[in-house]
N, C-alpha and C positions, 0 to 999 in steps of 0.2 A: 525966944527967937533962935532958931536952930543956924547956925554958920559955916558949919562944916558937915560934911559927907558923914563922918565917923557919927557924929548929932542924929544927922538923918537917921541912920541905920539904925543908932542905938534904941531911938524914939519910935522908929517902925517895929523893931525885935521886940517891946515894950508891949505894944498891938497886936503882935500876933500870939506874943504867949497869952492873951486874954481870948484869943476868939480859934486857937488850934496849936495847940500842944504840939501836934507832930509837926508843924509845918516848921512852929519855933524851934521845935528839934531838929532839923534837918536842912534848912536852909541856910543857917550860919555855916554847913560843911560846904558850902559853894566857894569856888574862887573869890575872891575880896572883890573883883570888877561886874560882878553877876550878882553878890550878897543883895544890896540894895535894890536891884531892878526885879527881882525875882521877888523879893519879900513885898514891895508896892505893888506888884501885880494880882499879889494873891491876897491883898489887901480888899485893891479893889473890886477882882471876881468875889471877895466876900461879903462884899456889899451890893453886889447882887444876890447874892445867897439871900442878905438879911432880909428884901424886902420877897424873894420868894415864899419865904417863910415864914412871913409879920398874919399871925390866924387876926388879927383886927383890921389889914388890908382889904378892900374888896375886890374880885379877879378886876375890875374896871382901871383902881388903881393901881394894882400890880404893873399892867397892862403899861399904863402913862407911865408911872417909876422909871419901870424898865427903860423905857424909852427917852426919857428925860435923861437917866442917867448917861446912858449910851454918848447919849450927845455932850453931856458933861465930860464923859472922857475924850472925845474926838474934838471940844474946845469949841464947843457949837452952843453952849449952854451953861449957866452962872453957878459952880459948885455952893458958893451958900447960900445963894436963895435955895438949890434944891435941899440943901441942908436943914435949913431953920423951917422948909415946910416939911419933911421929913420926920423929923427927930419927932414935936410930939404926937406924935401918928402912931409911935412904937409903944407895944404892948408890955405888961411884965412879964409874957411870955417869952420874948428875946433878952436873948442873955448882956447885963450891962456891960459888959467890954463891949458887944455889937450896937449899942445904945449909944457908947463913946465913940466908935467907930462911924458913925453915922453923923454925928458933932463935928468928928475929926476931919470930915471929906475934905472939907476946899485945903487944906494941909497935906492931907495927903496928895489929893490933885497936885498942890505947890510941887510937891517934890517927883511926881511923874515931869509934869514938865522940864523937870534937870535933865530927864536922860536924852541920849541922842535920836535924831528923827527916825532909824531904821526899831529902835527899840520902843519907841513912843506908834509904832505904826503896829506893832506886833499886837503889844497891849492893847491898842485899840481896837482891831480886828476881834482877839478876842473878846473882851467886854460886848461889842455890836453883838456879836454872835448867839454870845451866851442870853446875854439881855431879851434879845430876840425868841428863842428858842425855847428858854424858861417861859416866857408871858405865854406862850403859846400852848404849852404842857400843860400852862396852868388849867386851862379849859378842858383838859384831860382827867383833871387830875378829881379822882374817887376812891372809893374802895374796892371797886369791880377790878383795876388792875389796868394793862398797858393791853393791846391786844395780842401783842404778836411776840417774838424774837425781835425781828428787826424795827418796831417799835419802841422797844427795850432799847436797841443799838444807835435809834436814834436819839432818846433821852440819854443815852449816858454820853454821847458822843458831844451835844449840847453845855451839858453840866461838869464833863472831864474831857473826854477826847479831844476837842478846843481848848482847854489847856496844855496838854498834852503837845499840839501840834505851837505853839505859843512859845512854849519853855525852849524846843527845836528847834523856832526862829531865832530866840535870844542865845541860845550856845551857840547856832552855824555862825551869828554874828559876834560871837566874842570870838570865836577860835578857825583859821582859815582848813587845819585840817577836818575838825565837826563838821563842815561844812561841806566837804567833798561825798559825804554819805546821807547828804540832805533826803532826799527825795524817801530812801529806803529809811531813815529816824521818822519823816513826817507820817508815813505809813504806821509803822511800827509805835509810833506814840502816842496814836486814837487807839490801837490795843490798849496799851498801856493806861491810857485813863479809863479805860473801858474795864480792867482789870479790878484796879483800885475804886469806881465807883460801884459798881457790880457787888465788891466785898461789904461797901457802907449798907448798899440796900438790903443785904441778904444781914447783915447784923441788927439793920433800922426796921427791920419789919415792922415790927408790933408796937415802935415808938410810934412809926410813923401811920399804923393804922388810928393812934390814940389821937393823932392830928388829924385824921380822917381820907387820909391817902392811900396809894397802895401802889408800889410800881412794877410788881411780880409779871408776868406775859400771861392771858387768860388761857393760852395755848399751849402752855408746859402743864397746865393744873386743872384744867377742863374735861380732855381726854381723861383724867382719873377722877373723873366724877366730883371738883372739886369747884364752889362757889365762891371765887374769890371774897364777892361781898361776905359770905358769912364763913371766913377764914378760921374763926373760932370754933365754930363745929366740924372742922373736918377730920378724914378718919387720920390720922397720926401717921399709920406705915402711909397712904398715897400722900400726904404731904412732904415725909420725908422722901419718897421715889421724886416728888418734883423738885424739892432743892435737889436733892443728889445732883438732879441734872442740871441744872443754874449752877451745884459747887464745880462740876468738870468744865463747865463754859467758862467760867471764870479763871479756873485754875490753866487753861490753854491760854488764856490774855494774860496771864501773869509769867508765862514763860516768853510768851511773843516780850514779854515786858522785860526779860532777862536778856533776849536777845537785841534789843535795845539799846541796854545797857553795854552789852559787850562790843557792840557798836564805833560807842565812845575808845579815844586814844588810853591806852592806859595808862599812860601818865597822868589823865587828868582824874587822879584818885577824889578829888573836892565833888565833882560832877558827880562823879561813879558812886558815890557813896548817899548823895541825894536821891539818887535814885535806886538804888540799894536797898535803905532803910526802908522807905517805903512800899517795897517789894517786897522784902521777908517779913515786914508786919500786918500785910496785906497777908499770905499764905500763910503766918501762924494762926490766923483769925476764922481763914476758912476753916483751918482743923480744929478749930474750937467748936465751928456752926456742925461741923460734919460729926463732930463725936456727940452732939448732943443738939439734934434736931427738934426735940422737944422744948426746947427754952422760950423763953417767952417775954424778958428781955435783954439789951443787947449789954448789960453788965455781965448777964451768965456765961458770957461768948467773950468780953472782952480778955485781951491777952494783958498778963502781969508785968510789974515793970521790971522785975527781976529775967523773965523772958523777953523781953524788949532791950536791958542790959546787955543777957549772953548773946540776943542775934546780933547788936552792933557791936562788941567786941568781935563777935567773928569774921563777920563783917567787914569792919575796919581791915582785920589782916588780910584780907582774902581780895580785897578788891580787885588789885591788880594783875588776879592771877585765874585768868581766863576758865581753865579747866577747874580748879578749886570750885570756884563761883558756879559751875553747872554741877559739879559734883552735889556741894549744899545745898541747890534747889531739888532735885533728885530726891536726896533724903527728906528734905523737908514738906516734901509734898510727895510723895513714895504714896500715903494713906489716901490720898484726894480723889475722887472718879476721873476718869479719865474719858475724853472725849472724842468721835473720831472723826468729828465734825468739823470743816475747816468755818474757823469761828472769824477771822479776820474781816471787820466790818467792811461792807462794800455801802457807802455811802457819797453820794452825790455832798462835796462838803461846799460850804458857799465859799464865796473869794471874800 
């Protein structure tokens, strides 16, 4: 029986270092009043991750899951019963921390329900959304690929950019000055997930074609002669000319994403620093994909934790110091393509 907040949190941080390293990483730099609502949020959008990605689901129940859950978090629907019909549905292809995670729901739920109703509204809007928007892709979802750019922008706006704009409800409402810059963070933080989701797919490639998916745009890779479905014979330089162009699209949402950042009061270093980390481990990662476009999985690309060390050391110091922090993106993405495409999603978002 958990009694206290401190319990809570401890028992959430417990959860997510099983089901996402970096989130467990960076979410404890949050103010103490954000720790916990942030960390259940991304609890439970990973529980809809889990059942997008349960290969023993069929799209029909993906479909109801989704939607079942949805309602579970909006208090329309019984978290263990979704629970105990859930759990053995799951494959040993999902990873057993997301297997506990799925056990864990009506607990986790418990403790959504502590926060206040402006932060319980946040979180629900996104879970509806994503819930939604995932079952929908699901039907999309092949080897042949996404068809377009703004296809792509819709999936990733789905899967992060709804986070993104979520995380911006819960600052504007813990901090009254966050909030005077609402409209211009809500913007700027469907880049930002759009950033950091963008970097997963272009590193998940080939895991994610080993699942049978693909979410590349047919219209970056087509014009060069290139058969998403048969992604494995293609010619090597026109594969690299398409990422190149998916690394510069990406690489402008990750600056929209520093602009973001700078957004934020600079005193609120805890804030600044959440979203930091996961900005400069996002742009080490493309210069991974970028130096070495022939890899083939996303270990070859992944960044070391000795470089994951010196960015948040530097990091850390640098937070609060507006021009530093553009200086170090600069450098750090100096090598990246650059785009001169204005990339800022223009998406009809749902309410």
């Amino acid at each position: 029986m958990m009694n206290s907040t401190e319990d809570q949190e401890a028992w959430q941080e417990n959860l997510l270092l099983g089901v996402s390293r970096t989130f467990a990483l960076t979410i404890p730099q949050l103010p103490p009043e954000l720790r916990g609502v942030v960390g259940n949020a991304y609890l439970l959008c990973r529980l809809v991750d889990t059942i997008e990605d349960e290969p023993a689901l069929s799209i029909d129940e993906k479909h109801r899951y989704c939607a079942t859950f949805a309602a579970v978090v909006a208090g329309q629907a019984d978290p263990a019963e979704l629970s105990s019909e859930l759990a053995p549905k799951l494959s040993p292809a999902t990873l057993e921390a997301e297997h506990e995670l799925v056990r864990e729901m009506p607990r986790v739920i418990a403790i959504t329900r502590t926060y206040r109703p402006a932060q319980q509204q946040a979180i629900e809007r996104c879970v509806r959304i994503m819930s939604d928007g995932m079952a929908r892709f699901q039907d999309k979802a092949s080897l042949a690929g996404l068809e377009d750019q703004a296809e792509l922008d819709h999936y990733c706006y789905y899967v992060a950019g709804v986070v993104g704009e979520m995380l911006t409800e819960l600052f504007c409402e813990y901090s009254p000055s966050i909030a005077r810059h609402r409209d211009q963070m809500i913007r700027l933080s469907i880049s930002f997930g759009q950033g950091l989701q963008m970097t997963n797919i272009l590193k998940d490639i080939w895991e994610d074609r080993r699942r049978g998916v693909c979410w590349l745009p047919q219209s970056t890779f087509s014009p060069r002669g290139i058969d998403l479905k048969k992604l494995e014979d293609a010619d090597p330089k026109a594969f690299a000319d398409g990422l190149e162009e998916l690394l510069g699209i990406a690489r402008q949402h990750l600056r929209n994403a520093l602009s973001y950042t700078l957004t934020l009061p600079r005193e609120e270093t805890g804030i600044r620093n959440f979203c930091l980390w996961a900005l400069g481990m996002a742009v080490l990662t493309l210069r991974r994909i970028h130096r070495n476009p022939d890899f083939r999985t996303g270990t070859e690309v992944k960044i070391s934790r000795r470089s994951v060390r010196m960015t948040i050391a530097a990091l850390r110091i640098a937070a609060s110091r507006d021009h530093v922090l553009k200086l170090l993106f600069s450098l750090a993405a100096h090598s990246l393509p650059k785009t001169s495409a204005d990339v800022m999603p223009q998406l009809n978002t749902p309410s």
